[in-house]
C-alpha positions, 0 to 999 in steps of 0.5 A, a space after each residue: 891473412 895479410 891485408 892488402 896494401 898492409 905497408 901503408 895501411 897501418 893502423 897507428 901512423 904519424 901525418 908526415 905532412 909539414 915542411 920544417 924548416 930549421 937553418 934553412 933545411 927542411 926534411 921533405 925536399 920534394 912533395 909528389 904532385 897531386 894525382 886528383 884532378 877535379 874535387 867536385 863535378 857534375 851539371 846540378 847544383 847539390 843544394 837542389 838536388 832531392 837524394 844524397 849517397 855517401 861512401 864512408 869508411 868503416 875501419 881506420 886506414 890509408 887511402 893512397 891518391 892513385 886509388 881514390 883517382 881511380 874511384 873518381 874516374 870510374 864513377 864519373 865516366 859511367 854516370 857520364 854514360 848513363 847521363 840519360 838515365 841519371 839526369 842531373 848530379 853532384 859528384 864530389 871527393 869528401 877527403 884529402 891526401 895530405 900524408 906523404 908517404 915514404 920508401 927506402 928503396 932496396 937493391 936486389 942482385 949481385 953486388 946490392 949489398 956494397 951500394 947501399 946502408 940497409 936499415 942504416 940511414 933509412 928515411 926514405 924519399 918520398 913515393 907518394 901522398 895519402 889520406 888518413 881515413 878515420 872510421 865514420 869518415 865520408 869519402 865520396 859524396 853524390 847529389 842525385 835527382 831521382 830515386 832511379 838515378 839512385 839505384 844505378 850509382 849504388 851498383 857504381 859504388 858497390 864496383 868500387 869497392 874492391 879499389 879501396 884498402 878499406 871496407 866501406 859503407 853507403 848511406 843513403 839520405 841527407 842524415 849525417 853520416 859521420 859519429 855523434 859527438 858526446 
């Protein structure tokens, strides 16, 4: 069964990320603008802050920018509704969407083959911009005060998951949660 959103979320991808310029060319003319507005949020300070929830992937993928907004939002305007229950927070976006994404866009209908090359010529111009997520990588982190307030951002996180192309893990505590190195 194909996996969702399996054009972008290849296993094996190369960071399309840099502008080089050769002659003055430079091979990405245009970078799409960051859809991410705030990378952190929250009215405590995370060094206080006594518990700590972490999302973090568990397979290889790409995470387009529009999906981890759309976490970010989520979980930021129902910890914003249920301010009294939580308390103080610290919400944070752990990772980055630096790789530029592609698309050759194809003509259908009468007449598409004479306007455009196919395969031929087939780089494509830029659509959009994503992170590269390793398995162990964090990728939402939440500061919070009590135990309560812990139990209510699981289940927020729990509904985010399905936002996501990858499976996911939350970790609870201050233990790190990505791999050992050896």
């Amino acid at each position: 069964m194909p996996r969702k959103a399996s054009a972008y979320s290849k296993r094996k991808v190369t960071p399309y990320t840099r502008i080089s310029k050769k002659k003055g060319k430079s091979y990405i003319k245009t970078v799409p603008p960051q859809k991410i507005d705030k990378f952190s949020m929250g009215n405590g300070d995370k060094n206080k802050l006594k518990h700590k929830l972490t999302l973090v992937s568990t397979e290889k993928c790409q995470i387009r920018d529009s999906a981890l907004e759309a976490c970010r939002q989520y979980i930021n305007k129902q910890i914003e509704k249920k301010k009294k229950l939580v308390g103080s927070y610290f919400f944070e976006v752990v990772i980055f969407p630096h790789h530029i994404q592609r698309e050759n866009k194809m003509l259908t209908g009468a007449g598409a083959d004479r306007m455009q090359t196919g395969m031929q010529l087939a780089f494509g111009k830029s659509s959009g911009k994503s992170a590269i997520v390793k398995p162990g990588s964090d990728i939402f982190r939440l500061y919070l005060e009590t135990p309560k307030a812990v139990s209510i951002v699981r289940k927020l996180l729990k509904q985010v998951r399905p936002k996501l192309p990858c499976k996911v893990k939350i970790i609870e505590g201050h233990e790190k949660s990505k791999k050992k190195k050896r």
